[in-house]
Residue, then its C-alpha position, 0 to 999 in steps of 0.5 A: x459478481x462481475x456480471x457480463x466480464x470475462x475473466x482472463x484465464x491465469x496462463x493469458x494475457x488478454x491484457x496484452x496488446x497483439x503479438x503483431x504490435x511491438x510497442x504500446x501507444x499512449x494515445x490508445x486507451x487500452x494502451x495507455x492502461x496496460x502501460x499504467x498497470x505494468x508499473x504498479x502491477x502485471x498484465x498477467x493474472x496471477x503474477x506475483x509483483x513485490x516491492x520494497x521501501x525503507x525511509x525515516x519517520x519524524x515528529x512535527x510539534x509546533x514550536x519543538x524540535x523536529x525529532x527522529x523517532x523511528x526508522x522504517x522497512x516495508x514491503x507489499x506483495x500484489x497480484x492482479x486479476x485481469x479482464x475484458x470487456x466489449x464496451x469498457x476494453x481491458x481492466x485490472x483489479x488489483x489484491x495485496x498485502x503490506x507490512x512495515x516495521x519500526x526500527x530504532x534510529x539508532x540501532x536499526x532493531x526492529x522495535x517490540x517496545x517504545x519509550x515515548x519521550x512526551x509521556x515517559x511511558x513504555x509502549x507496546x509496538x504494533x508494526x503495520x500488517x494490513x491484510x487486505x489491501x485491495x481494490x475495491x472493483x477493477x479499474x477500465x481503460x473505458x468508462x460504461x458508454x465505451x469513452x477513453x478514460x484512461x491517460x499515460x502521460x509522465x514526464x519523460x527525461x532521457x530514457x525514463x519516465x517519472x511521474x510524480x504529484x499523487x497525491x492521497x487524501x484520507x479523511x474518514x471516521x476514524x475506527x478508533x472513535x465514537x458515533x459523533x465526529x462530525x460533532x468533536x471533529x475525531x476523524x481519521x486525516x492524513x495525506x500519501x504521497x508516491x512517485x515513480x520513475x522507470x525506463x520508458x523503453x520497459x513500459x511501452x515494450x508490448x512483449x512484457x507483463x511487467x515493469x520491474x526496474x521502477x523506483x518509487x519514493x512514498x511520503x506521509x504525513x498522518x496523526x500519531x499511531x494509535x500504540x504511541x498512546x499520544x492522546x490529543x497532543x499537537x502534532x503530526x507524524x512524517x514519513x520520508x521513504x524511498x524503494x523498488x520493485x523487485x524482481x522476486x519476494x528472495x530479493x528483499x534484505x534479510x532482516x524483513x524477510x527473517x520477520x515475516x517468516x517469523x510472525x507474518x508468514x501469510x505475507x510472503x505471497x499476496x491474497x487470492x484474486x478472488x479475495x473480497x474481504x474489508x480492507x485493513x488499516x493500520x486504525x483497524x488494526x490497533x482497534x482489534x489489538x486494543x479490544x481484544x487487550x481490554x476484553x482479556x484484561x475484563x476477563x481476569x478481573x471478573x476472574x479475580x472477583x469471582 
């Protein structure tokens, strides 16, 4: 499937730079790219990366108050696969997966149900739980004539490093409408926001896969969640969350892991590296969620008419 490239073998790190250099140079590209996939990843295949972020979700509504809906927690669990290529240098592929619950703002319960204060109807909650969550082809420190294409350059305060501005996009048909959107304007847009921030002295360091004291802050802004049964109503949805790396799964606060355990137990450790499955959204989800709701709701009524 990847052609020519050679896998990386679990127990070594070809991503690593030689044992003779003690630290990573941002002005090589090969460099540049272990460095950018120490903070979101490890240089070593099969090492399990976690992090945790927790924040507050508001309503935006044209000439309504801005309301407090939910509080959030969340996690990702990430591994990567590494490879080497002569022309194209060291690569990465990353595979995760992420859930994130809502918690009632006033409590702090993870919420099963939801009165929507527009509507005044009592809903079912559907909490994130995208699995998969992967790269769809390893990323390059080099493009295919062998040309640097990969950069390090964060701003740099004191002893750290931050970056900021990342800016995610996302417009695409929406799996929860029909054949027309280009048409009656129905596709799915929202825009992610992260920053991160880390020692620098931990990033250069060419003796470590990993970067583990990194601080992230991640915001969104999107449409309503499809299980807020909203309908066309005006209006947006904005996330404001902040977090960490951790050092292990064990780390993160009891309440998420006892949930996980729970009613998520796949998530307590990434996918394969070999995982090649669609991604998952939360759209795809609430689609599977909603069809399989109306074909049982189908099936007892023709068991009725029967």
């Amino acid at each position: 499937m990847i052609g020519h490239l050679t896998k990386l073998a679990a127990a070594t790190a070809l991503l690593a730079a030689p044992a003779m250099a003690e630290e990573l140079d941002p002005a090589n590209a090969d460099d540049a790219f272990r460095m950018n996939t120490k903070m979101f990843c490890s240089l070593e295949t099969e090492d399990p990366t976690v992090y945790y972020w927790e924040g507050t979700v508001y309503s935006v509504i044209r000439g309504e108050k801005d309301r407090h809906l939910f509080n959030v927690i969340a996690m990702n669990t990430r591994q990567c696969e590494a490879f080497e290529d002569p022309v194209r240098g060291v690569g990465s592929r990353s595979v995760s997966r992420e859930v994130m619950f809502y918690l009632d703002p006033e409590s702090g319960e993870i919420l099963r149900t939801w009165n929507n204060p527009w509507t005044g109807e009592t809903v079912d909650v559907v909490h994130v739980a995208n699995d998969p969550v992967n790269s769809r082809r390893p990323s390059w420190s080099r493009d295919e004539q062998g040309q640097p294409n990969s950069t390090f350059d964060p701003i740099v305060m004191g002893d750290h490093a931050y970056r900021g501005g990342g800016a995610a996009l996302l417009f695409y048909d929406n799996p929860l409408a029909g054949d027309y959107q280009e048409y009656v304007g129905n596709n799915y847009q929202a825009a992610e926001f992260l920053t991160w921030t880390a020692p620098l002295a931990d990033i250069k360091d060419a003796g470590t896969p990993h970067v583990v004291d990194s601080v992230i802050s991640w915001g969104r802004i999107s449409r309503w969640i499809p299980w807020m049964k909203m309908g066309g109503r005006e209006g947006v949805l904005v996330f404001y969350t902040g977090g960490l790396r951790l050092n292990s799964w064990d780390e993160m606060p009891d309440k998420i892991k006892d949930e996980i355990k729970a009613n998520y137990p796949a998530y307590v450790a990434p996918p394969p590296v070999n995982d090649d499955r669609p991604n998952d959204t939360s759209w795809t989800v609430a689609k599977r969620i909603i069809d399989a709701a109306r074909a049982a709701e189908d099936a007892a009524d023709g068991g009725e008419t029967e």
